[in-house]
N, C-alpha and C positions, 0 to 999 in steps of 0.2 A: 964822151960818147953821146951822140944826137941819139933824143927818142923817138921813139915809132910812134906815128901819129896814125887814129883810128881810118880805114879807108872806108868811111862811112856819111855821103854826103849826098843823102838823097832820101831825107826820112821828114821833110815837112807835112804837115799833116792838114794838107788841103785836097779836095776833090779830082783836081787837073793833074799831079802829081801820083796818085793811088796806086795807079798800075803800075807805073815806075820803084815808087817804091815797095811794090809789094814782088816785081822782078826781082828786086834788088834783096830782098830781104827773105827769100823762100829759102834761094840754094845755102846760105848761111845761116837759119835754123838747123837745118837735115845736116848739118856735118856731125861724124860720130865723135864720141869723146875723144877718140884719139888723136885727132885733127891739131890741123893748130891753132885756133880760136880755145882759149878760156872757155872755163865754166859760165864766170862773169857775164863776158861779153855774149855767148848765147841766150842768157836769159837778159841782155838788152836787149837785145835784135827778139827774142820773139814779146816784150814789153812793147817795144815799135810799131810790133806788128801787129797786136792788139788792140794796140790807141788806133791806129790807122784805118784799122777792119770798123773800132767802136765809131768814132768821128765822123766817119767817112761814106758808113756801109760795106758792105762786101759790092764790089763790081766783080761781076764774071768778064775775064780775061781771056781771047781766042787762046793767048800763048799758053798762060795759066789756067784751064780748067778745075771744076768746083773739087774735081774727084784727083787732080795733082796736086791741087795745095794740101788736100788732108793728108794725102801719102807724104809731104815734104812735112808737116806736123807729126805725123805717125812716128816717123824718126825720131826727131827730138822726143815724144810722148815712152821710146823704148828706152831713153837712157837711164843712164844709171843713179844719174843727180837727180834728187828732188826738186831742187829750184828748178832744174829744166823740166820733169816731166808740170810741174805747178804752173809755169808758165806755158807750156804746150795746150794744158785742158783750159787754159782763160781765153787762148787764140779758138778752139774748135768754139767754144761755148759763144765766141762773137761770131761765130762761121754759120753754126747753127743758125739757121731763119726761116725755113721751110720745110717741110716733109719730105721731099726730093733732097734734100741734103743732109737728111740723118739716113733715109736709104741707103745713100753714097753711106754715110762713113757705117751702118749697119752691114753692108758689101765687104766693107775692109777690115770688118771685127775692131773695131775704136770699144765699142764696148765690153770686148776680154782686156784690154789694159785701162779704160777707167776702173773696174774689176779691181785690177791690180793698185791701182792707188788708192781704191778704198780698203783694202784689206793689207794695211802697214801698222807701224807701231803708232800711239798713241802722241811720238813725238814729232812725229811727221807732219804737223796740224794744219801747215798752208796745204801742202799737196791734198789731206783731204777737204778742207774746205775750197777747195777749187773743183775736186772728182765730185762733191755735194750739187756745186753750184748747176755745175753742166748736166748732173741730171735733174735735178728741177727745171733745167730750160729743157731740156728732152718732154718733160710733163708739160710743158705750158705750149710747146713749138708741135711736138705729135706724140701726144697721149697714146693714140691706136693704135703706134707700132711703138709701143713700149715694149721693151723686149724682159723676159723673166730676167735671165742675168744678169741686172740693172738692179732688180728690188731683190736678188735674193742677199749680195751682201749686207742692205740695208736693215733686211731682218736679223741676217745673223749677231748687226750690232747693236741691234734692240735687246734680243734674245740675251745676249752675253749681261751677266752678275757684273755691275761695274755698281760701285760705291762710295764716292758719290757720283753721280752721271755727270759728264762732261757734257762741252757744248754739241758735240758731232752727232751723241746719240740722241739728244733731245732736237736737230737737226732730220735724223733720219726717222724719229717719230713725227714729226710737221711732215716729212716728204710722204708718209707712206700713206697717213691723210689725204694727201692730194693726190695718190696715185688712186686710192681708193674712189674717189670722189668721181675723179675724169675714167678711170677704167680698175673698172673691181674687180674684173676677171681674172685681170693678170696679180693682181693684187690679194684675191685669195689662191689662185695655182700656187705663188711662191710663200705659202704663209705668213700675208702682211698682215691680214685679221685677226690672227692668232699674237701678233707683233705688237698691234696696237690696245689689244686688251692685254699683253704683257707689260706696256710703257704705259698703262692707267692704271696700274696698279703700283708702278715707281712714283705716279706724279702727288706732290704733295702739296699744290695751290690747287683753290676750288676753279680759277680763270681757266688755267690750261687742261683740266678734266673736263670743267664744259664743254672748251672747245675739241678734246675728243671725242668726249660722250656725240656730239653734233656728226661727228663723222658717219660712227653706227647709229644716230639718229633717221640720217639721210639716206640709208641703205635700206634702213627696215622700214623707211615710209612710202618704199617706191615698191610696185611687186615683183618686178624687172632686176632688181638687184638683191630683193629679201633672201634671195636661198642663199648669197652667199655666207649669211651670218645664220650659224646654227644658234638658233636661241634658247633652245635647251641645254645645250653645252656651252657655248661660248659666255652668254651673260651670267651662267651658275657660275663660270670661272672669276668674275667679277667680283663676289659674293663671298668665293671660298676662304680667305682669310679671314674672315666672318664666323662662317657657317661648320667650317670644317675644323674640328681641334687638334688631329692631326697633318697639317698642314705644310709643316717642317718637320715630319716623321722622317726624311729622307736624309736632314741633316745629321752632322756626325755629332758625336757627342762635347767635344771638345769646341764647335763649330757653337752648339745652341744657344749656352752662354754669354757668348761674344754677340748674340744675334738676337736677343731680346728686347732690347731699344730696336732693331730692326723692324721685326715683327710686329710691336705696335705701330713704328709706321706706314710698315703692311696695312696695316687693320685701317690705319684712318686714312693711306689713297682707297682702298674700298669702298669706305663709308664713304667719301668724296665721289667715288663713281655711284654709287647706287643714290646718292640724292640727285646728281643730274640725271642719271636714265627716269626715277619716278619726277622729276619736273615736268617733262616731256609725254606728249601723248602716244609715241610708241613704244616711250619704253615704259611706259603704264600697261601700253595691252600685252606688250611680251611678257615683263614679268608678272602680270597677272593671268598669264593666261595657265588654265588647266593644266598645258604638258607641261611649265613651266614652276617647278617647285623651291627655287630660289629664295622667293617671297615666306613660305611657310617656312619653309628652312629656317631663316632669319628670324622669324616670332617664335618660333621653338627654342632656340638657342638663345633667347633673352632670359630665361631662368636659370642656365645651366650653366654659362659661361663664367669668367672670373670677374671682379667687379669692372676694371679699366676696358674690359669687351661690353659689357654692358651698359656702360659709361658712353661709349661709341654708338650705340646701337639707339641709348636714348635720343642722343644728339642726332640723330638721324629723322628718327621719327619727329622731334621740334622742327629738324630742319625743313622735311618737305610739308608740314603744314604750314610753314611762316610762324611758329610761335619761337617767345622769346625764351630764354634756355634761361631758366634760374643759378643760382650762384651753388657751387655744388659746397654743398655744407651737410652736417646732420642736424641742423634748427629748423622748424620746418618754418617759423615764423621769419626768421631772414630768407629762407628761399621764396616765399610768398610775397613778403614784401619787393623783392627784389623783380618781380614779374609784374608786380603793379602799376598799371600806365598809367596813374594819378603821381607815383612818386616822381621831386621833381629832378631835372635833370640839368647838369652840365651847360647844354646848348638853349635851355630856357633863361640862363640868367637876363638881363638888362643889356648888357654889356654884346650878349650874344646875337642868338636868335629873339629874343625874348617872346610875346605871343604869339608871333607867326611860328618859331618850332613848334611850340607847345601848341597850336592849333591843328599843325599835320600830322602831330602825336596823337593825341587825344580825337581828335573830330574821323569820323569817318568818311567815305569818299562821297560825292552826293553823286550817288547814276543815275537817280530817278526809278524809271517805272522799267530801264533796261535791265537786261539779265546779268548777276554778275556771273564770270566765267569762271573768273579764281574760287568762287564757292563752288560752283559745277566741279570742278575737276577735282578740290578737296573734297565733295561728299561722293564723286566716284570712289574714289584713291579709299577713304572711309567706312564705306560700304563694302568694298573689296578689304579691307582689314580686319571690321567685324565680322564676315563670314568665314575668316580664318582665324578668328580667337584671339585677336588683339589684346580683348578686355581680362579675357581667361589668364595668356600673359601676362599681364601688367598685374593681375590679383595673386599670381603665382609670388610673384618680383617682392610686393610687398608685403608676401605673407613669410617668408624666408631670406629674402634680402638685408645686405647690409643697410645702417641706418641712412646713409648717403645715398645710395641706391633708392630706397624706402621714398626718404623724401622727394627726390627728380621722379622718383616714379606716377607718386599721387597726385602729384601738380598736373602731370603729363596725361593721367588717366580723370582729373577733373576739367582739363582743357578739351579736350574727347570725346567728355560727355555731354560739355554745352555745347561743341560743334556739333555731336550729332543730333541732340533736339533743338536746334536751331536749325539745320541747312538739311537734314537728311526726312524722305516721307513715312508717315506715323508706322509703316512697317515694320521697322528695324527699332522702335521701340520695345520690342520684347528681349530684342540682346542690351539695351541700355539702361533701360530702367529699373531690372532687376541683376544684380552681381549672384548672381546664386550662391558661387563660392564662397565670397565675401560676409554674405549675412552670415553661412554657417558658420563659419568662424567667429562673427561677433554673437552668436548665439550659442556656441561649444562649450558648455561646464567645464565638461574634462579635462581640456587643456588652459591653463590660467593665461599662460601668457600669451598664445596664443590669441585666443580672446580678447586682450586686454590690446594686444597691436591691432586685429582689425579693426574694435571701435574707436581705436585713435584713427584708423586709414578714414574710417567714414566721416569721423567727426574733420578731418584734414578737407574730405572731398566738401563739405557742407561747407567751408569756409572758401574754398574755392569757388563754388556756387555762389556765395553771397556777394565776392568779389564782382564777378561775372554782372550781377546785378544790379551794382549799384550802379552802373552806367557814367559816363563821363560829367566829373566834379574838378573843374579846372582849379587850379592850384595860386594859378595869378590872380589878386580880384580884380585886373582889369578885364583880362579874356572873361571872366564871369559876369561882367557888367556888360561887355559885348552881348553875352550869350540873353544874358536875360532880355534885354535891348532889344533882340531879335526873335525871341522865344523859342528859343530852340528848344525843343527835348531831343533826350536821349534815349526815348524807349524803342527797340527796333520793330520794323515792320514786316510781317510773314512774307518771305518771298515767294507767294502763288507758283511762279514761273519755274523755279526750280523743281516741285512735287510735279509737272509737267513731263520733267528731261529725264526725269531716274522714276522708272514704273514700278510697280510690286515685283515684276521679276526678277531672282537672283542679279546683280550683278556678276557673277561669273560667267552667267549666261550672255549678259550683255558680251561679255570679252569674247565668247564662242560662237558670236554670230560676227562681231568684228573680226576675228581670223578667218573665219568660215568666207568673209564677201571679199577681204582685202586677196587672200592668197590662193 
């Protein structure tokens, strides 16, 4: 028996041939499954037609108009095979190239069956990574008629408890980013806001929280777009695995158990969101502003919490000053030593970096007579923490705290204190220089032990002062032979210019005259 050979002989993929083979290839996409062309062979013929459209471009055909070839796709797009509807959304997605021609297929409802190919099972993964693709080129091709029905499945697969996240969701958290960006409108009507501070609360790299946190950066720095992000509710939502102890009240009981390794890494995408929002200067004045109780939230709940929530919350506060996080132990003298930038290091041996690391370690930056920024925006961030009881905090932590706790605390609350008589103006010296809490405790008869833990906390803080002090003692004696060479000291110089930028007035105020001009 002779075999059937394919009658398919006009699919070169050059310029002069296009229309021809794209006659040739339309009416043999749209035949229905029952046809008698294979499954196979339709999903060549529409792969043909792909390459042809990609290679080639689309040329608008008298015979073929832009709004028949998508009707001869819309076919193939209703079947019932996956490979065909897969191969259907790669043809419109190369068809896609204008705004006139998502009309066209917005005319034909193309967007109720990408719909349908993103909301299948899990195993279906070409079809939706093709229904992904075609709407990101919808965002990129015509943002402004984005249509709702587009982002609302997107949210729904954000929304949806999946554990661990596959590629698609973490797909439709990037897409609803960029729907956000080109048009928030449509992006808050179908709850993508609500979506993406759901998917930064899954994400557990500090990179990919950035580059969300940058999303609702970008919204609340513009005034044009800040109403879409409610910042009293939406950033407290940021928070709540944090702040709120009942958090998981909703779970079942059976559920909780299995769900406490969960939980903590609730707790640390949290903390991963709220150190990018405070990096950022919007999201310093949202969550510091007045209606905004997020922030106090969060220094309240550093006493009360259980230790591993505390444990998080310290790390948060090293993280957004830039300080180095000590080694969590109950010695206070390995935690100290371990923060010391004289100890040496790994990347200073001979073999490594040798002076040069140990010079970008130890040496500070030289800006001259410029202003630094990074201290501007830590003695805001600062000032806006002591006027919330930072210090109150941290005296609570270590008057009742575990000894690990104890010791990350003291470190944290003697780094604090040199930042703030270094960088902050002689104002705020009456919340710093006296612990009021603290003495009374190392002054209480009554309670023995008591007493006896505060005058260790103070004698902890005095060592951390002295550290502070001694200023940069290179460890190599060649960098030391350098430094003398050149005379350097290390004693620092008052930065005038900062006692400039931050007045006697509350900083909270300052945050209420920044909402008050921006919105």
């Amino acid at each position: 028996m002779q075999a059937t050979t394919e009658p398919f002989q006009h699919t070169e993929l050059d310029a002069e041939g296009l229309v021809d083979n794209m006659r040739y290839l339309l009416p043999l996409v749209s035949q229905s499954d029952q046809q008698q062309y294979s499954n196979s062979k339709r999903v060549r013929y529409l792969n043909q037609l792909a390459k042809v459209i990609k290679h080639c471009g689309f040329v608008i055909d008298p015979y073929y108009p832009v709004e028949k070839v998508i009707e001869n796709v819309r076919l193939a797009l209703s079947s019932s095979v996956k490979e065909v509807r897969a191969g259907s959304l790669r043809v419109l997605r190369y068809v896609l190239q204008s705004r006139d021609i998502f009309s066209i297929m917005l005319r034909l409802r193309i967007d109720i069956l990408v719909v349908r190919s993103l909301d299948v099972p899990a195993s279906r993964e070409i079809e939706r990574l093709q229904a992904v693709r075609f709407v990101r080129q919808v965002i990129s091709t015509a943002p402004n008629l984005f249509p709702v029905s587009l982002a609302a499945p997107l949210v729904s697969i954000v929304l949806y408890d999946s554990d661990p996240m596959d590629n698609l969701t973490w797909s439709a958290i990037a897409t609803l980013c960029e729907l956000a960006l080109v048009n928030p409108e449509v992006a808050a009507r179908s709850g993508g806001i609500k979506a993406i501070l759901k998917g930064l609360l899954k994400c557990h790299t500090l990179r990919i929280s950035e580059s969300i946190v940058l999303t609702l950066n970008y919204l609340l720095n513009r005034p044009d777009t800040r109403k879409y992000v409610r910042s009293h509710l939406d950033l407290e939502s940021l928070l709540a695995p944090i702040t709120d102890l009942h958090y998981r009240c909703l779970m079942e009981e059976n559920q909780r158990a299995a769900l406490q390794v969960l939980d903590m890494s609730v707790v640390q995408a949290s903390k991963m969101a709220a150190v990018s929002m405070l990096k950022t200067w919007p999201g310093l004045f949202c969550l510091c502003s007045p209606h905004n109780t997020g922030l106090v939230s969060l220094l309240n709940m550093l006493p009360l919490t259980q230790m591993e929530v505390q444990r998080e919350i310290l790390d948060l506060l090293y993280c957004v000053f830039q300080l180095k996080v000590p080694t969590w132990t109950e010695h206070f003298q390995e935690a100290i030593a371990s923060v010391d930038p004289v100890q040496p290091k790994g990347q200073w041996s001979f073999t490594e970096g040798f002076v040069v690391e140990e010079g970008k370690d130890l040496l500070p930056p030289k800006y001259g007579s410029r202003t630094n920024l990074v201290n501007c925006f830590h003695a805001l961030l600062l000032a806006v923490l002591i006027e919330e009881g930072v210090f109150e905090c941290l005296v609570e932590v270590v008057r009742t705290g575990m000894n690990h706790v104890r010791v990350m605390t003291t470190i944290l609350m003697g780094q604090l204190l040199h930042m703030a008589n270094s960088i902050l103006p002689s104002e705020f010296s009456s919340d710093t220089h006296c612990l009021t809490e603290l003495i009374s405790s190392a002054m209480d008869f009554d309670t023995h032990a008591e007493r006896n833990r505060a005058t260790e906390v103070i004698s902890y803080l005095d060592r951390v002062h002295q550290q502070k002090k001694e200023g940069v003692k290179p460890s190599s004696p060649y960098l030391r032979l350098i430094l003398e060479q050149a005379r350097y000291t290390s004693q620092p110089k008052q930065e005038q210019e900062l006692l400039k930028l931050i007045p006697s007035v509350g900083v909270a105020c300052l945050c209420c005259i920044y909402l008050s001009t921006v919105s």
